[in-house]
Structure formats: structure tokens, C-alpha cells
FIDO-752619 format. One record per residue: residue in one letter; x, z, y of N, C-alpha, C in turn. Coordinates in Angstrom, 2 decimals, m for minus. Each point is the difference from the previous one (the first is absolute). Layout:
+-------+---------+---------+---------+---------+---------+---------+---------+---------+---------+
! lumdo !      nu !      nw !      nv !     cau !     caw !     cav !      cu !      cw !      cv !
+-------+---------+---------+---------+---------+---------+---------+---------+---------+---------+
!     A !       X !       Z !       Y !       X !       Z !       Y !       X !       Z !       Y !
...
+-------+---------+---------+---------+---------+---------+---------+---------+---------+---------+
# end
This chain:
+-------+---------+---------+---------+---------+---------+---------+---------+---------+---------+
! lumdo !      nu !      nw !      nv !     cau !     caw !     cav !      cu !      cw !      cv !
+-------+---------+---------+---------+---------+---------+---------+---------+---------+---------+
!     X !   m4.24 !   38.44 !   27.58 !    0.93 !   m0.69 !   m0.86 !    0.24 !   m1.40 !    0.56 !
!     X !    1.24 !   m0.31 !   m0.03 !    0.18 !   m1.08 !    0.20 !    0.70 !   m1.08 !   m0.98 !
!     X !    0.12 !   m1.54 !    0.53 !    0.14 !   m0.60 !   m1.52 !    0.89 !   m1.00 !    0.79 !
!     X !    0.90 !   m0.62 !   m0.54 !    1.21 !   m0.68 !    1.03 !   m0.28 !   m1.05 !   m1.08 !
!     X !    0.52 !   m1.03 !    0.60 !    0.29 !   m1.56 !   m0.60 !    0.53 !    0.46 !   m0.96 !
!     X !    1.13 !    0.53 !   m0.40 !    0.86 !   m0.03 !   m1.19 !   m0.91 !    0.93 !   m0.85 !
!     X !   m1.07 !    0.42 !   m0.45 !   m0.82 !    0.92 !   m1.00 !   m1.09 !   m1.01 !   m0.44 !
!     X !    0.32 !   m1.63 !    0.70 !   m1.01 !   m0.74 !   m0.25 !    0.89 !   m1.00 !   m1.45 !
!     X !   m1.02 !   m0.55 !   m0.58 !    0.64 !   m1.09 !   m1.33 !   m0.27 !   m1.48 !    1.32 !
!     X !    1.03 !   m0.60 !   m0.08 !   m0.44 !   m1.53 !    0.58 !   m1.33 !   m0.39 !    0.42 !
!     X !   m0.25 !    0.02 !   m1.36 !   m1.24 !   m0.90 !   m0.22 !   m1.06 !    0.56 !    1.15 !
!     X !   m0.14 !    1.99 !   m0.01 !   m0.73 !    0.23 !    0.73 !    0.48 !   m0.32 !    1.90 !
!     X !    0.56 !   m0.18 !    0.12 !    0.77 !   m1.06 !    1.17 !   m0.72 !   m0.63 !    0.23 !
!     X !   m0.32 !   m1.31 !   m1.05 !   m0.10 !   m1.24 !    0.11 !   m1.38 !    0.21 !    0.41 !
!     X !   m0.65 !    0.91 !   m0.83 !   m1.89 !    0.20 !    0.63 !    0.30 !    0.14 !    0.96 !
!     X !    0.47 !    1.18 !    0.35 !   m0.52 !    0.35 !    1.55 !    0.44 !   m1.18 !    1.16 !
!     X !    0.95 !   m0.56 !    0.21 !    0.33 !   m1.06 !    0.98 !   m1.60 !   m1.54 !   m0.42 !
!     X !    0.19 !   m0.06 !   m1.45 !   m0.95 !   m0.80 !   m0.11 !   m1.24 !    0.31 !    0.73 !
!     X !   m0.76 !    1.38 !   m0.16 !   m0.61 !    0.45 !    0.39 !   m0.72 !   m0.47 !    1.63 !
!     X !    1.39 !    0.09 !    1.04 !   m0.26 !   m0.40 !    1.01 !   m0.10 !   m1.35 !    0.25 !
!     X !    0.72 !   m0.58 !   m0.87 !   m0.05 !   m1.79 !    0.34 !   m1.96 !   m0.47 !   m0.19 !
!     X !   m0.37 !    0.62 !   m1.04 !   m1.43 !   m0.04 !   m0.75 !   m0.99 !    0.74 !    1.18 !
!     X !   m0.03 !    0.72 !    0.51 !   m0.54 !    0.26 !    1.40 !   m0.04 !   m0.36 !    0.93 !
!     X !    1.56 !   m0.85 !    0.37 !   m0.22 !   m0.61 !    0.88 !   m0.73 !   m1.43 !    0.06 !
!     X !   m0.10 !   m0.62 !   m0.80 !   m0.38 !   m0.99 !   m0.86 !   m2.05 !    0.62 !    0.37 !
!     X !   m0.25 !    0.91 !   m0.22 !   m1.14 !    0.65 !   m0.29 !   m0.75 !   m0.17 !    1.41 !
!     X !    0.93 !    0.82 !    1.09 !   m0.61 !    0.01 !    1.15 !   m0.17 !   m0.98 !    0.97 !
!     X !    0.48 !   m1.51 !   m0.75 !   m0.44 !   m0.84 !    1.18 !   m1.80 !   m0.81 !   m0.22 !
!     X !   m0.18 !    0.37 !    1.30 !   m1.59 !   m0.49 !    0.06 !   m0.17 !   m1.56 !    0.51 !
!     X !    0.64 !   m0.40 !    0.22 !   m0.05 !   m1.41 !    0.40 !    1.28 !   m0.75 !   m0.50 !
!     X !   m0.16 !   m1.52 !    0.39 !    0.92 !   m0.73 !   m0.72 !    0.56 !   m0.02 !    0.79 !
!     X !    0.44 !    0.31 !    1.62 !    1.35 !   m0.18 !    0.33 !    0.61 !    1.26 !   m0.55 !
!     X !   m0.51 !    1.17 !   m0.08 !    0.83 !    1.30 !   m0.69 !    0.43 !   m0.01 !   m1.11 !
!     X !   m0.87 !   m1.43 !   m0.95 !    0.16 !   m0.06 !   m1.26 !    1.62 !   m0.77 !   m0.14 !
!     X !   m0.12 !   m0.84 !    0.84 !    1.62 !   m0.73 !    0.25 !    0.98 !    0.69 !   m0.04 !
!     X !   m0.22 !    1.11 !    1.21 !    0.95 !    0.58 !    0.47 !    0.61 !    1.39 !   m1.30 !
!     X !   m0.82 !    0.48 !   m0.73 !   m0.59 !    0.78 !   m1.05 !    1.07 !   m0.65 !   m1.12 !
!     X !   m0.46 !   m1.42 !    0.18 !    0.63 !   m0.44 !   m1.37 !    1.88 !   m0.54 !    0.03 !
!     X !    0.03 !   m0.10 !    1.32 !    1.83 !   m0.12 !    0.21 !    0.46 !    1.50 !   m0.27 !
!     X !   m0.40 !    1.49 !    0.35 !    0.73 !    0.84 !   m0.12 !   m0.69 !    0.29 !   m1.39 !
!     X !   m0.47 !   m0.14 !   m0.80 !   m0.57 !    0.40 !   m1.28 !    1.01 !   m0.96 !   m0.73 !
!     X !    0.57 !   m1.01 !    0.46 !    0.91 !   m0.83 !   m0.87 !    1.01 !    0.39 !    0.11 !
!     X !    0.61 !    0.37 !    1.48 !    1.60 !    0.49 !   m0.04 !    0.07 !    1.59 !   m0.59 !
!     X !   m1.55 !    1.03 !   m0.55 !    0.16 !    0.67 !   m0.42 !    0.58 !    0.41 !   m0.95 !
!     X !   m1.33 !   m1.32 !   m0.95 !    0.70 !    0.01 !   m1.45 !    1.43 !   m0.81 !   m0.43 !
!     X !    0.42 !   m0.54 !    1.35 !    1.41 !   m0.75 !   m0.56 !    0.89 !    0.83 !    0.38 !
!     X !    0.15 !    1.40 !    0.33 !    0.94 !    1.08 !    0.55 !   m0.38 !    0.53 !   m1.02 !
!     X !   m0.98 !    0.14 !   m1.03 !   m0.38 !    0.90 !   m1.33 !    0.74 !   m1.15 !   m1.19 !
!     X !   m0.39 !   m0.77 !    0.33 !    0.53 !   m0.57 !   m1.36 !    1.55 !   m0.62 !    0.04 !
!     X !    0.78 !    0.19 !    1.32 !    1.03 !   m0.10 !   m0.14 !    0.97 !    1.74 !   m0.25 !
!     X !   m0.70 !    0.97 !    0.52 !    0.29 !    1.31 !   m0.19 !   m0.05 !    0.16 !   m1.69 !
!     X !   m1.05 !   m0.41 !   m0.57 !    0.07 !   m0.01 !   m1.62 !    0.50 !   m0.78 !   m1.07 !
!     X !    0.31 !   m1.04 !    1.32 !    1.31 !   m0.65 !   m1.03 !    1.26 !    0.61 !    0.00 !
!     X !    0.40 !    0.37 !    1.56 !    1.42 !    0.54 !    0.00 !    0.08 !    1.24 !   m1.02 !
!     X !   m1.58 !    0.34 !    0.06 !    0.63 !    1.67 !   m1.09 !   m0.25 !   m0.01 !   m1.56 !
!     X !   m0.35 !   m1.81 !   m0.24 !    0.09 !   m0.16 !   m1.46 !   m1.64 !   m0.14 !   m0.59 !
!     X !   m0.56 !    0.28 !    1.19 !   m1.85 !    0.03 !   m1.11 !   m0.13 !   m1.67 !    0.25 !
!     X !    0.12 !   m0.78 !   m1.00 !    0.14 !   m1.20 !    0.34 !   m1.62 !   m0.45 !   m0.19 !
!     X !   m0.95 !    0.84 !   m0.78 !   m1.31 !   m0.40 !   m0.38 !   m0.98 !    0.49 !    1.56 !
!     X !    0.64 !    1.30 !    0.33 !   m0.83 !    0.18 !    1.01 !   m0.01 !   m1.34 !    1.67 !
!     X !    1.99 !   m0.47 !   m0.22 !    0.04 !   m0.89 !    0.70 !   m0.58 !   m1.46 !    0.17 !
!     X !   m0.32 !   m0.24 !   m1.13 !   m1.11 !   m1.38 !   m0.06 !   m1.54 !    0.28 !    0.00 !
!     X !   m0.26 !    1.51 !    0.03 !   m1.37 !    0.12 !    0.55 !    0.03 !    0.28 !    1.12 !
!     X !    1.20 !    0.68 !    0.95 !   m0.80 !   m0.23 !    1.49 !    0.88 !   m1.08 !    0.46 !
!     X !    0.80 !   m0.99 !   m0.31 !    0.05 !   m0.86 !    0.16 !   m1.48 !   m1.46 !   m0.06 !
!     X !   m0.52 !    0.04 !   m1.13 !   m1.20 !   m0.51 !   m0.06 !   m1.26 !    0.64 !    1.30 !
!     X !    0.05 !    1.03 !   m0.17 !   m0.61 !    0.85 !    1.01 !   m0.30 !   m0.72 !    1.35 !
!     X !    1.76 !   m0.28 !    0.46 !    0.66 !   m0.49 !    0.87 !   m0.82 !   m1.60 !    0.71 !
!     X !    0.16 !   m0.43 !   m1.32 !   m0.33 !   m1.70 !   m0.26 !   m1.77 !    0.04 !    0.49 !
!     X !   m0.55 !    0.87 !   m0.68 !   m1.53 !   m0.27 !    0.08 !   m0.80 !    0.46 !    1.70 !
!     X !    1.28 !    0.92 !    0.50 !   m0.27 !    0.39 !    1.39 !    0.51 !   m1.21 !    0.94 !
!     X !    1.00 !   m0.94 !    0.00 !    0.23 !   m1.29 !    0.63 !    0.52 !   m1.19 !   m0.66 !
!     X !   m0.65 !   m0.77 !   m0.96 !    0.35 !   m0.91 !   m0.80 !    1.16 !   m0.52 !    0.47 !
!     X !   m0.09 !   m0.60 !    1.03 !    1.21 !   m0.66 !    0.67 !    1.37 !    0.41 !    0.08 !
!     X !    0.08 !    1.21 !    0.04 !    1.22 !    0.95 !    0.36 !    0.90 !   m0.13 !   m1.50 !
!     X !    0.06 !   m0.41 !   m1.56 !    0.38 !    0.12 !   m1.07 !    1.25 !   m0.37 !    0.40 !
!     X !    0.26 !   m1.32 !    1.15 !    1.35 !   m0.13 !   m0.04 !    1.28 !    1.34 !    0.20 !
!     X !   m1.09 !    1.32 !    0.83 !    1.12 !    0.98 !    0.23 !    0.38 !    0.36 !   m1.10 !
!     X !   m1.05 !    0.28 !   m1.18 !    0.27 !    0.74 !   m1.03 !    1.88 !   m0.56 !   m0.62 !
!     X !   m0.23 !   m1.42 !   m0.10 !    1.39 !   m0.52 !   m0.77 !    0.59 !    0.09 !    0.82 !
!     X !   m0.13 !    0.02 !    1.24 !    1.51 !    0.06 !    1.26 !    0.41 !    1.83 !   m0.90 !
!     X !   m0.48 !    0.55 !    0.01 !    0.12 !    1.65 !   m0.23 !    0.31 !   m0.03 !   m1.01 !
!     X !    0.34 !   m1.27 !   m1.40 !    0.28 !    0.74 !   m1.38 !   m1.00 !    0.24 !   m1.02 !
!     X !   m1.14 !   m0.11 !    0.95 !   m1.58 !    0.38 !   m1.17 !   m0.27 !   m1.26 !   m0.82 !
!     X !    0.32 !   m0.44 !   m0.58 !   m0.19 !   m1.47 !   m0.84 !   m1.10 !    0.55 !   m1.25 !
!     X !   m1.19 !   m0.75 !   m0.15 !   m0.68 !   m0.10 !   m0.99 !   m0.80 !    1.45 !    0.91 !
!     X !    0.08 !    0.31 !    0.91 !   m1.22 !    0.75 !    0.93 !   m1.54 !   m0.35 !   m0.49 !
!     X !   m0.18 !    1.14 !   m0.18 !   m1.92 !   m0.39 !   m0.52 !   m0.40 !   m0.76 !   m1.42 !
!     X !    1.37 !   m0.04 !   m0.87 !   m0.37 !   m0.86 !   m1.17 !    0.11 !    1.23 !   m1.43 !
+-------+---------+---------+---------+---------+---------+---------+---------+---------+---------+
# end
């Protein structure tokens, strides 16, 4: 049996991509991996939480937006370049 994107609800979407950002995040053993770990764990969740804004889950979008924030503090300015205003609040 097989199961195609479209037999999925959003939300279960949103796990599974989360999923990988949270692993990758997982498997770094040192702090330069942790760096490197934490730039694509940020542009993860900001491709999730701009994907769940465009399709209207506006609650799921300020949690991986926040998500976003706690993986590179610094980076918040992308969030408002992108439209995410009040990200993580």
C-alpha cells in the first residue's frame, strides 16, 4: 500500500518535515556541527512556517517560526523580511 502526500491532513506534513529538522539538530556531536546543525534547522523551520502560513495554519506558523528563533536567535530579522511578524509570540 501506498500513501501519497495528498491522503495526508497538513498538519501530518508539518511532523514529518519537522521531524527531520529535530534530527538533524540531534546528530550533531560537537559544536562546530552544532553551528552548522543550527543554520539548516533554522532555514528548516522558516520553509515550515512560511509553508503554514501560505496554507492558512497561522498557529502552526508562529510555532515553527519560534522554533526557527530558538535554533538562531539572530536570524528573527528574516522572519519579518518574510511577513512572519509577531514570530514566536
Amino acid at each position: 500500500m501506498q500513501v501519497g502526500f495528498e491522503d495526508l491532513a497538513w498538519p501530518q506534513l508539518w511532523d514529518i518535515f519537522a521531524f527531520y529538522a529535530e534530527k538533524r539538530q540531534d546528530m550533531a556531536s560537537n559544536k562546530r556541527q552544532e553551528r552548522a546543525a543550527a543554520v539548516d534547522v533554522f532555514d528548516d523551520y522558516l520553509r515550515l512556517a512560511l509553508l503554514c502560513d501560505w496554507y492558512g495554519f497561522a498557529e502552526d506558523s508562529r510555532r515553527y517560526a519560534a522554533l526557527a528563533v530558538a535554533a538562531q536567535p539572530g536570524k528573527e530579522y528574516l522572519l519579518r523580511k518574510y511577513g512572519l511578524h509577531g514570530a514566536g509570540k
